[in-house]
C-alpha positions in Angstrom: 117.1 78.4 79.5 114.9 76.2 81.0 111.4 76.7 82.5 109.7 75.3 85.6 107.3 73.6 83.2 110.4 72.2 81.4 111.3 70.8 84.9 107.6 69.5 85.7 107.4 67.8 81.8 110.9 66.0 82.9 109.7 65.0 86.3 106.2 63.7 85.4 104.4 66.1 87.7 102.9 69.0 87.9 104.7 72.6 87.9 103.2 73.3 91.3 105.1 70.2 92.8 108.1 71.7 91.3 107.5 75.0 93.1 106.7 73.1 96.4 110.0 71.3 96.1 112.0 74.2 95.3 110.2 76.7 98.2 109.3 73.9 100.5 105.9 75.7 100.7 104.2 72.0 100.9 104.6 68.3 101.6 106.0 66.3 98.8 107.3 62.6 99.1 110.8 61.6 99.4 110.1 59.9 95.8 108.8 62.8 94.1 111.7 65.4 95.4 114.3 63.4 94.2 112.7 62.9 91.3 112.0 66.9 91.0 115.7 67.9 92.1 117.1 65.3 89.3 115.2 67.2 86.8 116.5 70.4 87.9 120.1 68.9 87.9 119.5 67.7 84.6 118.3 70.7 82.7 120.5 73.3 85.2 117.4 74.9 86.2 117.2 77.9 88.1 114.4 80.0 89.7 113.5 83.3 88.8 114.7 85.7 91.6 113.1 88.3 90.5 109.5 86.2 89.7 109.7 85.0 93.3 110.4 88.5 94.9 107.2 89.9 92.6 105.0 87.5 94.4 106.4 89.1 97.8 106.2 92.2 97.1 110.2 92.9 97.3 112.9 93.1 95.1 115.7 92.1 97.4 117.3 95.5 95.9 119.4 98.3 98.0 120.2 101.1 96.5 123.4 103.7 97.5 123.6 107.0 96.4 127.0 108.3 97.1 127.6 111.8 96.8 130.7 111.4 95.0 132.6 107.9 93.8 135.9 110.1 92.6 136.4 110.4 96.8 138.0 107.2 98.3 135.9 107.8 101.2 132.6 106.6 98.9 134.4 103.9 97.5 135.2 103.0 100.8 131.5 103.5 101.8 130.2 101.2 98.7 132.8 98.2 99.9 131.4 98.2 103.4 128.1 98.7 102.6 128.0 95.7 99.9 129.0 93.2 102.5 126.6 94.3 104.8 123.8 94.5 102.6 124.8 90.8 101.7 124.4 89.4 105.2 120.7 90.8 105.0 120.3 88.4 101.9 120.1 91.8 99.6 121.8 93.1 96.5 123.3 96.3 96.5 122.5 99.1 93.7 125.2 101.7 93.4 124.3 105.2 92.2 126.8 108.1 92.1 125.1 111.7 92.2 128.9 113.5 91.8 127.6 116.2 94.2 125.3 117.3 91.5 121.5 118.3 92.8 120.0 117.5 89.0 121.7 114.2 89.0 120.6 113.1 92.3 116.9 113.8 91.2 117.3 111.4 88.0 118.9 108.8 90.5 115.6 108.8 93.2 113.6 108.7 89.9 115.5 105.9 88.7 115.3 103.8 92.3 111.2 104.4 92.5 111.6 102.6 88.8 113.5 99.7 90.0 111.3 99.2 93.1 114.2 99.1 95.3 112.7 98.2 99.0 115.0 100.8 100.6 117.6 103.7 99.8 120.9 104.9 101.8 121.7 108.5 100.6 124.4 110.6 101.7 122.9 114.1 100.4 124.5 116.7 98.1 122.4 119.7 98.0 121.2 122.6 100.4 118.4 121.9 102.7 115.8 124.0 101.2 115.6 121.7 97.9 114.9 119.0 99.9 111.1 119.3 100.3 110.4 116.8 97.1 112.7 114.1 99.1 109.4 112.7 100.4 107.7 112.8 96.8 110.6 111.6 95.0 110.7 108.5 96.8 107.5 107.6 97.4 107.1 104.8 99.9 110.8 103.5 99.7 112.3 103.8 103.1 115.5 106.2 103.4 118.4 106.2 105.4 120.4 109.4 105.2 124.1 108.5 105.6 126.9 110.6 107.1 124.9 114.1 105.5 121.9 115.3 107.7 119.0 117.0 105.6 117.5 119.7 108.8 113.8 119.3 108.8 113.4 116.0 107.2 111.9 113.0 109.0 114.3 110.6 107.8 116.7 108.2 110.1 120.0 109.8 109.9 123.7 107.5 110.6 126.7 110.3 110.8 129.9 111.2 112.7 129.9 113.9 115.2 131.6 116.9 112.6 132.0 119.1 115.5 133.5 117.2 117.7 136.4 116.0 114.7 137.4 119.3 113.9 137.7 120.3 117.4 139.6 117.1 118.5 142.5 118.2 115.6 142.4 121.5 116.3 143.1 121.1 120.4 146.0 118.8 119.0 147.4 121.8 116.8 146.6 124.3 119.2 148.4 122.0 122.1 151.6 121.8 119.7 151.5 125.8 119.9 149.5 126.8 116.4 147.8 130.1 116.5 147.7 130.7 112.7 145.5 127.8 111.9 143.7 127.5 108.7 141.0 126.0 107.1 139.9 123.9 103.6 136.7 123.7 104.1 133.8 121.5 102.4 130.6 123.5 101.3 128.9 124.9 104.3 125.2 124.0 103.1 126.2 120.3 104.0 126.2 119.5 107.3 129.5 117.9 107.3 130.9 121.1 105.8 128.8 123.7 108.6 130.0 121.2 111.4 133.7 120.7 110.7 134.3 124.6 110.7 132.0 124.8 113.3 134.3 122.6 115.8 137.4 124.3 114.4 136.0 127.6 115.1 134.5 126.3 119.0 138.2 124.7 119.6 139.8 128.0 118.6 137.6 130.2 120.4 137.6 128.5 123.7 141.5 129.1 123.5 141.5 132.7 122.7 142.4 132.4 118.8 140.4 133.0 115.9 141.2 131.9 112.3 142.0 135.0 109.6 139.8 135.6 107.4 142.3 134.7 104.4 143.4 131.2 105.6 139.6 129.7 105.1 138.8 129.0 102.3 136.5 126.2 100.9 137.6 123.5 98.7 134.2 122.0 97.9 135.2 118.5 99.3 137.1 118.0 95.9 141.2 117.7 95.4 142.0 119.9 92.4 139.7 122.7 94.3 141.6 122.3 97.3 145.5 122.2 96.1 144.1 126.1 94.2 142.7 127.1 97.6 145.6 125.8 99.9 148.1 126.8 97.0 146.6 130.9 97.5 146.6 130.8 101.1 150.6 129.4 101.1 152.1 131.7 98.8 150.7 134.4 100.9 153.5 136.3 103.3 151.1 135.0 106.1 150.6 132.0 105.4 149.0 129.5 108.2 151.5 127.3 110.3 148.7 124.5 110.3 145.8 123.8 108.2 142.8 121.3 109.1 141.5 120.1 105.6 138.1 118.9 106.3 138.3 116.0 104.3 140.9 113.4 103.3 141.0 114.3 99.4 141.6 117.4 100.5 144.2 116.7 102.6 146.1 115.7 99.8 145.2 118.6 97.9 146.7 120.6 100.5 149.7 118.3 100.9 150.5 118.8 96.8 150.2 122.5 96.9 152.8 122.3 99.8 155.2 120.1 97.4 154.8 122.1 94.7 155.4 125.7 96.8 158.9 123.7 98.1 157.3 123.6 101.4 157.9 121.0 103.9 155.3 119.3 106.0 155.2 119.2 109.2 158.5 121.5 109.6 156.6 124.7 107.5 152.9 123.8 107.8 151.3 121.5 109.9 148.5 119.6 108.5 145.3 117.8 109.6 142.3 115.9 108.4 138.8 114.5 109.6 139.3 110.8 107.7 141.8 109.4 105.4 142.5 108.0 102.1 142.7 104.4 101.5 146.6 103.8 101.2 147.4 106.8 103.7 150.1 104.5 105.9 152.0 104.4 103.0 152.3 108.4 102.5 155.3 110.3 104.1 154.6 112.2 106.7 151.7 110.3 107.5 148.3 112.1 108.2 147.1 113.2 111.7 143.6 112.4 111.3 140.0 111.7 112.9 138.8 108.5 111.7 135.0 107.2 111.1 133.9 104.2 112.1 132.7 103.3 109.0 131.5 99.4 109.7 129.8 100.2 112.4 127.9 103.4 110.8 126.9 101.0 107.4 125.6 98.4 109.8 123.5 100.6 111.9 122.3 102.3 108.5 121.3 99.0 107.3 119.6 97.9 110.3 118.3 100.8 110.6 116.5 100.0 106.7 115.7 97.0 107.6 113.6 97.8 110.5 111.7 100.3 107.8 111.0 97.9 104.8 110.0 95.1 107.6 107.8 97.8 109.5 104.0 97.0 109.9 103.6 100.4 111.6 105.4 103.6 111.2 108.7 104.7 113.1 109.7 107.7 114.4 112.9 109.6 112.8 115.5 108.2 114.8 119.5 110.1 114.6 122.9 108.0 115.4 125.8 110.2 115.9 129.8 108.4 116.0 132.6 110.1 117.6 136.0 110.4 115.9 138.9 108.4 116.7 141.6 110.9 116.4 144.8 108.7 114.9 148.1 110.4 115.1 150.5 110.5 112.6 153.9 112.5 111.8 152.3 115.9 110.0 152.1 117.9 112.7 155.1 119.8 114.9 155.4 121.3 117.6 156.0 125.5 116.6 159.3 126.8 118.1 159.8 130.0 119.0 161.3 131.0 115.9 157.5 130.6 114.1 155.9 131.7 117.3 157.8 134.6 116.7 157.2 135.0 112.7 153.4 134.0 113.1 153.1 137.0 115.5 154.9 139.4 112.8 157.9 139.9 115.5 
């Protein structure tokens, strides 16, 4: 491979005039450019990315910790996020910490290492293990994506949980579902605590409650979720509807409904906060809440920009999306029939 004294030796000048050429930092006469850009024609030349980002201090390096790349939802993230970290003239590291608190340590130890100028993380743990966040990263700026961490002075980019689970649960209530239940995600994330949160709100302002058999979490994972939804449906009182807090759930909760011979919407109702990638081709489709996932990667990333470009510091800042709820054909109005078998009648 050649070098830029390679270049300079096949030019007849001097390895600075190559480096003024190449980063127009100085004047250099028509004469000598071309006869600098021939040379690095000829030998195929390139600069040394990473050379030139040493000298400044950057690496041109994002990192992405997703909380789990098995969910579509993170793989989702990763594709949106690459483009837009593009755009910024950035490269985009990928890390997956599988929802494991050990793993995501290694990960933050491994970013420091590459001297990556920023990080988006979508946190996995409880609160409480988050007071070596700070430490673990050092001066690398942080954007927490769609997870909050309470207490931590980092900018956060999520969707309003609460208002999600409410929005699908009015929707169930309006079709006449009393016996709603729940697969929940893990309730020390904040996407977990806020989904049965606005489930639980919705319910309440109506009058309802949900039994204490029909929620159950399923850890934001599929194969957790079909065993939780598959208990709950073989039960005598089983829910008419069930909100599955996630989309991989969802279809957790729509195989343990197949494989108990029930039928969806006309037994159980379901509905999900987000989707899978594919979901328009599923029968029934899935009545949903949606994120707006461009425009949450984009204000993450600006967000990071503003922090690695900062000459003084900035305040925590907090962006919260509403839901788009999308309607599709997995919900049904209960007739009186179930009305009449949800109330024990």
């Amino acid at each position: 491979m050649a070098s830029i004294k390679d270049v300079a030796k096949a030019a007849g000048v001097s390895a600075a005039t190559v480096s003024a050429v190449l980063n127009d930092t100085a004047y250099v006469s028509p004469a000598l450019r071309a006869r600098v850009l021939a040379a690095v024609d000829a030998l195929n030349y390139a600069p040394s990315t990473a050379a030139r980002n040493l000298k400044r201090g950057k690496s041109q390096l994002v990192a992405l910790v997703a909380a789990d790349l098995q969910n579509p939802f993170f793989a989702r993230v990763v594709c949106a996020a690459e483009a837009a970290v593009a755009a910024w003239g950035y490269s985009l590291v990928v890390f997956n910490s599988d929802e494991k608190p050990d793993n995501e340590r290694r990960v933050l130890a491994r970013i420091r290492s590459l001297s990556c100028d920023g990080v988006i993380l979508s946190p996995i743990g409880q609160p409480e293990r988050y007071g070596h966040l700070a430490r673990d990263v050092g001066e690398v700026p942080v954007v927490l994506f769609g997870r909050a961490i309470a207490g931590q002075p980092f900018d956060l980019v999520t969707l309003d949980n609460v208002a999600a689970a409410r929005r699908v649960t009015n929707y169930l209530i309006d079709l006449g579902h009393t016996r709603i239940g729940s697969i929940t995600g893990p309730t020390y994330l904040s996407t977990g605590a806020g989904r049965l949160k606005g489930m639980v709100e919705a319910m309440a302002e109506r009058g309802l409650a949900p039994a204490a058999q029909h929620v159950r979490s399923g850890e934001f994972r599929e194969e957790v979720a079909y065993s939780a939804a598959f208990e709950m449906l073989r039960q005598p009182d089983r829910p008419t509807a069930i909100y599955a807090a996630n989309g991989l759930m969802a279809l957790g909760v729509m195989r343990a409904l197949d494989d108990l011979a029930l039928h969806c919407p006309r037994d159980v109702s379901v509905v999900s906060t987000d989707s899978l990638p594919g979901v328009a081709g599923l029968r029934p489709r899935l009545t949903r809440t949606e994120h707006p996932l461009g425009e949450m990667i984009d204000q993450a990333l600006r967000f990071l920009m503003e922090r690695i470009d900062a000459k003084e510091p900035i305040e925590a800042r907090r962006v919260v999306y509403s839901p788009e709820l999308i309607l599709g054909d997995s919900c049904a109005a209960i007739d009186e029939t179930a009305k009449r078998a949800a109330i024990g009648l």
